[in-house]
N, C-alpha and C positions, 0 to 999 in steps of 0.2 A: 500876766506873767506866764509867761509858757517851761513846759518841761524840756525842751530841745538843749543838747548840752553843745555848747560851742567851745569849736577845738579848730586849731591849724586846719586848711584845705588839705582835700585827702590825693596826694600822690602815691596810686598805685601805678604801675606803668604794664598792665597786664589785662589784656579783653577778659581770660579765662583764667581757673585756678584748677588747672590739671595734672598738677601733682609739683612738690616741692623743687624737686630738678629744675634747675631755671629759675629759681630765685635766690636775690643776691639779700646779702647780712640786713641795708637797710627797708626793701621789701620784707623782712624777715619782721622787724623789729617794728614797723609800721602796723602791722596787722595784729602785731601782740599788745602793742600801743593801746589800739581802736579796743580789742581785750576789754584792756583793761579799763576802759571808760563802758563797756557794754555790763561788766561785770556792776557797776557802780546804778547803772539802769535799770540794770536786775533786779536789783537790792531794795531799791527804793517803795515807795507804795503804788504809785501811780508806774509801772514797766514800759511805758510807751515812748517812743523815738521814732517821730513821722518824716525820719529820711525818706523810705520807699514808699512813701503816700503816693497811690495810682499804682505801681507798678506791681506786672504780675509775676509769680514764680509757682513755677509748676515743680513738683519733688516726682522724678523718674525713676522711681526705684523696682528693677529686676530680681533683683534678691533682697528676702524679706532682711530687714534692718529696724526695731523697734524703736529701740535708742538713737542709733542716727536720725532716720525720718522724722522722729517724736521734736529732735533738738530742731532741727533744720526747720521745719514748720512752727514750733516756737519763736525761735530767733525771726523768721521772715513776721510771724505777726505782731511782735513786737516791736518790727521796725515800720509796721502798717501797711505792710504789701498784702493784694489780696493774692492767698496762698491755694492750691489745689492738689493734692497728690494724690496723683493716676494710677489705678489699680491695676499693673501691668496684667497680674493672671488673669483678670476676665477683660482686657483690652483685644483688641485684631493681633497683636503680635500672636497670640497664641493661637492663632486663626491663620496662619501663617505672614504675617506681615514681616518686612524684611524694617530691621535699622534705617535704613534711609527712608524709608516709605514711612518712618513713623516718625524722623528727624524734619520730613515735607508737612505733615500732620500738624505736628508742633510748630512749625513756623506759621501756618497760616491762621494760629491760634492768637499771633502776637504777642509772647510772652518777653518778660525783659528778663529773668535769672531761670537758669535752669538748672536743676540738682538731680542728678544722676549717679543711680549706683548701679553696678553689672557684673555679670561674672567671669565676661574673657576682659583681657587686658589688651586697651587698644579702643573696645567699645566707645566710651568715653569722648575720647581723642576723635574718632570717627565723626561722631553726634556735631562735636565741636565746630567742625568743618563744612557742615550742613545747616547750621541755623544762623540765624540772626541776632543771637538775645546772648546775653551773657553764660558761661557752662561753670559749673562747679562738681569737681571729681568726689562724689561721696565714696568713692571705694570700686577699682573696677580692678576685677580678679587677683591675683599676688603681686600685682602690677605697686599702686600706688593708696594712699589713704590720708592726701592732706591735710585735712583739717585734724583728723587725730591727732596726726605730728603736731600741728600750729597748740592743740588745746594742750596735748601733753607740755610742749616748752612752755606754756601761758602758768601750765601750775608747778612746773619745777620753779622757773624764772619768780612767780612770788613766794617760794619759800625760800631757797639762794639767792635771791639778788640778782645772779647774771646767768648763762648758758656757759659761756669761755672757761675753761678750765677745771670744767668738773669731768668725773671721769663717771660714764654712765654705765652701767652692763642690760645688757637685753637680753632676754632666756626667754628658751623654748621654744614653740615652735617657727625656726626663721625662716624654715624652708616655704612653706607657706604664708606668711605672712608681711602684705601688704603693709601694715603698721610698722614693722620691724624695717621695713624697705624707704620710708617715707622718714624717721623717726633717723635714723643712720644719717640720711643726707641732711635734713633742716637740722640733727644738733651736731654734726662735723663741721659745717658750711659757719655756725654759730661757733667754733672753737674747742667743741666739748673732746674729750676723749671716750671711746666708744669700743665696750670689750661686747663679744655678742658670745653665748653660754649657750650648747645644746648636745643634744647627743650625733654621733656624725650620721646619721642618718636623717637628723630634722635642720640637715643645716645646707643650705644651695652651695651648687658649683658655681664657683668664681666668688664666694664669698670675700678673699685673700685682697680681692681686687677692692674693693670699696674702702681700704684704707681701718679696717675694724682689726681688734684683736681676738684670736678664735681659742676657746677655751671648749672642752668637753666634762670637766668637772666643776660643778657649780664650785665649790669651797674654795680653788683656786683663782676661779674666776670673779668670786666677790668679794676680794681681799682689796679690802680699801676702800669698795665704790660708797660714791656720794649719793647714787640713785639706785636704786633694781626695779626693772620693768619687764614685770612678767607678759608671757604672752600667753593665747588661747590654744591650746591643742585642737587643731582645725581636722577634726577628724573626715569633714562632710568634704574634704577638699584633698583628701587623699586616694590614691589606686592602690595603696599593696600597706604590707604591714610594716608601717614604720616602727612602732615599739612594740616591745613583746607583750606588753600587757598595762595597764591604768598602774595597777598598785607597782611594779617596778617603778615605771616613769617617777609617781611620783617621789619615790622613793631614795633617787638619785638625783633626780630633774625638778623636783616640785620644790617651792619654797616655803620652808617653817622655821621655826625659830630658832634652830641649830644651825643650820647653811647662814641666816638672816645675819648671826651675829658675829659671821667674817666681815662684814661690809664694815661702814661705818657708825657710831652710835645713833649718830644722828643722817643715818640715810633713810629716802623717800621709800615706799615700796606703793610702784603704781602698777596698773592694769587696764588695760581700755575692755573691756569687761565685752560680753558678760563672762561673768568667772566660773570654773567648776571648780569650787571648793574641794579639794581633798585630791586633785588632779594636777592644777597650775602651782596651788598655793593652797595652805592651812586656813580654817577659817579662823586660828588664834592669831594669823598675823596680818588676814584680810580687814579683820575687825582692830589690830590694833593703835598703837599712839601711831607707830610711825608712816601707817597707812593713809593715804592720799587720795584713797580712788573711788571715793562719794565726792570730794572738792572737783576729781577731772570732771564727771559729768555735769558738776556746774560750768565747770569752764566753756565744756563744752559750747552750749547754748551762747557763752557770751562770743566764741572765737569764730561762730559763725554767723552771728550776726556783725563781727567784728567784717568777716570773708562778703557778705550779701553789699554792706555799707561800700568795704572799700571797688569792687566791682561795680556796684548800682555807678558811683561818680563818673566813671566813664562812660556812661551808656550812652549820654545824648552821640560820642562820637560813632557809635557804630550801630545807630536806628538805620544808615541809610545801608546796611551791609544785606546782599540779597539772600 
């Protein structure tokens, strides 16, 4: 008897997963699917699922990411692929190798999934264009953050039941943030209502456009919501001084248990971490009941191998892509 879980053939209809734009409700819903059977794998004793048995994935990450790279390298060797992740600082890039010259590198390595993270936006997309093997956007500059998005809906969707008609708020820092940008389109595109809270200085031009509602004072802004999802104040990703200082932000901007209990009683409060306590959010309400954001980083792991699985199936069509 074997452990392999059998489930319907996997139609994804996508070579790459370079960010949520471009994908429609039932790609959406498919992948959260796969989730949810990867979650079930997890759990068990025996964690192995030799979908990608043979096949290789290299994890390309530019910018360090512990938690991402850590899941992504889990997830691929649970699903039995042999896994490698390339230490870009002591690679040639830094010897001056250019993007393409390392996208050439990588191809003649024969790799079938590739995980890429970067810090301009585009990179990515670039890489994509250049290989043979499947690409997965781990994060490239304020650009895009798919799988976040995917893990994030994966753990609101088992606490709610659906994505459609819950009304979400997002705070803090939008203007940078990649999460915020990915997280907008896969739970609008899914039905949600989407308030986004910051101060107008952490908050992008043409925000207006994306269909969000824009709020600059939290308390107004979490009147009702079903979810609060904090973001990171991405200081390492700023030129000038967006806030006047840590203790005001938090002070107006951070979430504790007074702002917490406009929302609703029973709203999520998530984070895709890592968190600075006493800056994003309290640790009395990072640690509390309604706190969610130890369960994301399991999701995490299962949404991308949920991402590795539904990509692998299409690979035999594009071995012969030069």
């Amino acid at each position: 008897m074997t452990n392999e879980t059998t489930h319907r053939p996997i139609e994804f209809p996508h070579r790459h997963l370079l960010g949520i734009e471009g994908l429609q409700p039932p790609d959406i819903n498919m992948l959260l699917d796969l989730g949810e059977e990867a979650v079930e794998v997890s759990r068990r004793e025996d964690k192995q699922k030799g979908v990608l048995r043979g096949r290789t994935q290299i994890n390309l990450f530019f910018e360090a990411s512990t938690r991402t790279q850590s899941s992504f390298e889990l997830a691929g060797k649970r699903l039995g692929a042999d896994v490698m992740n390339m230490a870009v600082s002591t690679s040639s890039v830094k010897k001056g190798e250019t993007l393409i010259d390392t996208a050439a590198t990588l191809n003649a390595m024969r790799p079938d999934l590739l995980v890429v993270r970067h810090s301009s936006a585009g990179a990515v997309q670039l890489l994509a264009r250049k290989v043979g093997c499947a690409v997965v956007n781990a994060g490239d500059g304020t650009h895009e953050h798919p799988t976040q998005a995917l893990l994030d809906a994966l753990t609101i969707r088992r606490h709610k039941g659906a994505l459609g008609g819950l009304t979400v708020a997002i705070c803090g820092d939008i203007r940078h943030s990649r999460v915020a940008r990915s997280n907008i389109i896969l739970l609008s595109t899914m039905g949600a209502r989407i308030r986004v809270i910051a101060p107008s200085t952490l908050m992008p031009s043409g925000i207006h456009n994306m269909g969000v509602e824009v709020f600059t004072d939290m308390k107004k802004g979490l009147q009702g919501v079903d979810v609060v999802m904090m973001l990171r104040l991405q200081r390492e990703r700023m030129s000038g001084a967006f806030v006047p200082s840590v203790r005001e932000y938090f002070k107006y901007h951070g979430l504790d248990s007074e702002k917490l209990a406009y929302a609703k009683p029973d709203a999520l409060v998530m984070h895709p971490g890592p968190m600075n306590r006493g800056v994003e959010i309290s640790a009395e309400v990072a640690d509390g009941a309604q706190s969610v954001i130890r369960e994301q980083v399991e999701m995490g792991v299962a949404i991308r191998m949920a991402v590795l699985e539904a990509l692998a199936a299409q690979l035999p069509k594009w071995k012969d892509v030069p």
